[in-house]
N, C-alpha and C positions, 0 to 999 in steps of 0.2 A: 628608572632602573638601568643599572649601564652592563655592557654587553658580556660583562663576565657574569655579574648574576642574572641577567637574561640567561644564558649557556646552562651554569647551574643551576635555573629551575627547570628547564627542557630536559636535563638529564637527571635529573631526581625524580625514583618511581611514584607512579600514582600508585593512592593506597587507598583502600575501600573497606569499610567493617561486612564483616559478613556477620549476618543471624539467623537463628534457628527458625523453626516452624512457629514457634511461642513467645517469637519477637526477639529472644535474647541475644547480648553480642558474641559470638563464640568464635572472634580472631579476626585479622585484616590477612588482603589479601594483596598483592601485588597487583595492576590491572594491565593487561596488553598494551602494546602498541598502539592499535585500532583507538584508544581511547585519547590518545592525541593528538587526535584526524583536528585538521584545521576547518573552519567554517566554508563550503565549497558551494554556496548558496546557486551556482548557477549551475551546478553539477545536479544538486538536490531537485531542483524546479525539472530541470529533462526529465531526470528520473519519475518524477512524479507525474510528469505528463507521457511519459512513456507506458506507466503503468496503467492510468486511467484509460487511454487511448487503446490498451492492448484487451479493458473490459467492457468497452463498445459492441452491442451485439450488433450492431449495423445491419440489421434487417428489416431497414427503412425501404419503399418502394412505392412508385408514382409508374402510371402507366402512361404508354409512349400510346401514339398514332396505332400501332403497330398492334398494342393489347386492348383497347375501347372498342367494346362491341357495339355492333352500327356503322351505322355512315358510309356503308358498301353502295348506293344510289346517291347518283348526283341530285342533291336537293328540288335545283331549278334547271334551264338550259343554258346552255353559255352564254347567247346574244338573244337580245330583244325583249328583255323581261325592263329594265332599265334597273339592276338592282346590281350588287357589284359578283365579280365570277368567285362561283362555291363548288368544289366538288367534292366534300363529305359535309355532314353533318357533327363530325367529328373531330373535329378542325379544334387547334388551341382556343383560336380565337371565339371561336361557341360556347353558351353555358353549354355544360356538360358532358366537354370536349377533353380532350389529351391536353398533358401534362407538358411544356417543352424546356428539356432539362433538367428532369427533376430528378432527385436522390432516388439512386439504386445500391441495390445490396454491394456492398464492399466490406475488405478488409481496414479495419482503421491500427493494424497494430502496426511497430516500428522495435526494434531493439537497440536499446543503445552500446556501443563496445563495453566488453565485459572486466577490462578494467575499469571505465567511466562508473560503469553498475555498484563497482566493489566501493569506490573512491567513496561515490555518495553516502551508500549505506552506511561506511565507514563515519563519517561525517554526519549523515545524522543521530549516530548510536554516541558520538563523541559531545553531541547539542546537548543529548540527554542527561548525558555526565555532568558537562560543567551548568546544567540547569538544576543541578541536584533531583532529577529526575529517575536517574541510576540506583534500582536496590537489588542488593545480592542475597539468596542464602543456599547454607550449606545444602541443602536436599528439600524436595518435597516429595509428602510421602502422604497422603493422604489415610485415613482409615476407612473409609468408605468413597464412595463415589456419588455426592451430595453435596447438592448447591451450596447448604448453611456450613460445609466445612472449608470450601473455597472462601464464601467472606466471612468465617473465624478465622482464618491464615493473614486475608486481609486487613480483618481489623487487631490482628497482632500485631504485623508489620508497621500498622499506622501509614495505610496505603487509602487513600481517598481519590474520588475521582474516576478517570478510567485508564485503564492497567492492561498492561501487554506485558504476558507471561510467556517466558520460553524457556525449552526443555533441550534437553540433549539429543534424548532419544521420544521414543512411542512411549506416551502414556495416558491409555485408554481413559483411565478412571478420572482424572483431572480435567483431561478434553469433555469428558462426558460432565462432568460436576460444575463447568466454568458456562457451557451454552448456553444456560438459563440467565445467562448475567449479561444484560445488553451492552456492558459498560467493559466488560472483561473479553480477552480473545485469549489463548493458550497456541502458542505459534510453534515446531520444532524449529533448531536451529534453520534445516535449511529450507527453511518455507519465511523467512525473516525478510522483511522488504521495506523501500523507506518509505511508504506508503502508510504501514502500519504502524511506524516506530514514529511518527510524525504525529498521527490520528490518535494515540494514547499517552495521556501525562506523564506517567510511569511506565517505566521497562524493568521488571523485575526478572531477573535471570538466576539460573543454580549456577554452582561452582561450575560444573560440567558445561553447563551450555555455555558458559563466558568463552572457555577453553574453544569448546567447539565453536562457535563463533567467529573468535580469533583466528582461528586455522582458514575457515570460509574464505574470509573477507582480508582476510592480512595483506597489507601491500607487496 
């Protein structure tokens, strides 16, 4: 491809069908910026070890010298037993002695700068895209708040696999109808992470949350 039609396709909008609740196509849509984040695979990996590392409970613990009860009496006397010098019972070096070194309670989290954050995110929501992983529709609007109207949405859409649903705003009845689906999460825009846009085949988004997205994460 030579470098003027490279130019014009970088500058020509991405276009994406959106459809209804009932699968239908009901118009395309122009897509953000964000959706032409370049592949930033070493941005993405921080990121994701950033996240995991920040859901560490680290309330691992080994007792020191200090916490093993016992061992307040010197075992034997110093000289003349012919046996080598011990003054606790509690010693590393004894079964069922202290720990030396051993993990204590810490923090494991780190943040990465909150541009680096956006870049990623950016970058994996754009993975989705050119993976054809990207479905849009116009609203969701459930009639009840029930598991079998989550996957009739689903299996309108012709969505298989596991699915990461995001919203604009709060909506109770959709978060409460999707829980039961081990395979489905229902994210708000600002709880969107590349953690979870990684973890699920599909990213299905409303018009509104693309918007709100955008706005988030825009460079």
């Amino acid at each position: 491809m030579s470098q003027t039609a490279n130019d014009e396709a970088k500058s020509a909008p991405l276009r994406a069908t959106v459809r209804s609740m009932s699968g239908s196509q009901v118009g395309e849509v122009d897509l953000p910026e964000i959706f032409r984040e370049k592949a930033r695979t070493h941005l993405v990996y921080e990121a994701v070890q950033s996240q995991l590392a920040s859901r560490r409970a680290g309330t691992h613990a080994t007792k020191t010298r200090a916490f093993v009860s016992g061992g307040g009496k010197k075992p034997w006397r110093q000289k003349g037993t012919g046996r080598a010098r011990a003054g606790s019972s509690r010693s590393p070096l004894w079964a069922g002695g202290a720990t030396v070194f051993g993990p204590q309670p810490r923090d494991y989290s780190y943040r990465l700068p909150a541009q680096a954050r956006r870049a990623a995110l950016r970058s994996a929501i754009a993975d989705r895209h050119r993976s054809g992983g990207l479905f849009l529709v116009d609203q969701i609007e459930l009639p009840e708040a029930k598991t079998k109207r989550v996957v009739e949405l689903l299996a309108a859409l012709g969505l298989g696999g596991s699915t990461l649903i995001v919203t604009a705003g709060k909506d109770e009845s959709l978060e409460r109808a999707a829980r039961n689906l081990p395979a489905v999460r229902v994210l708000r825009t600002e709880g969107v992470n590349v953690v979870d846009v990684l973890k699920h085949k599909n990213l299905l988004l409303t018009k509104a949350a693309m918007q709100a997205l955008a706005e988030r994460v825009g460079a």
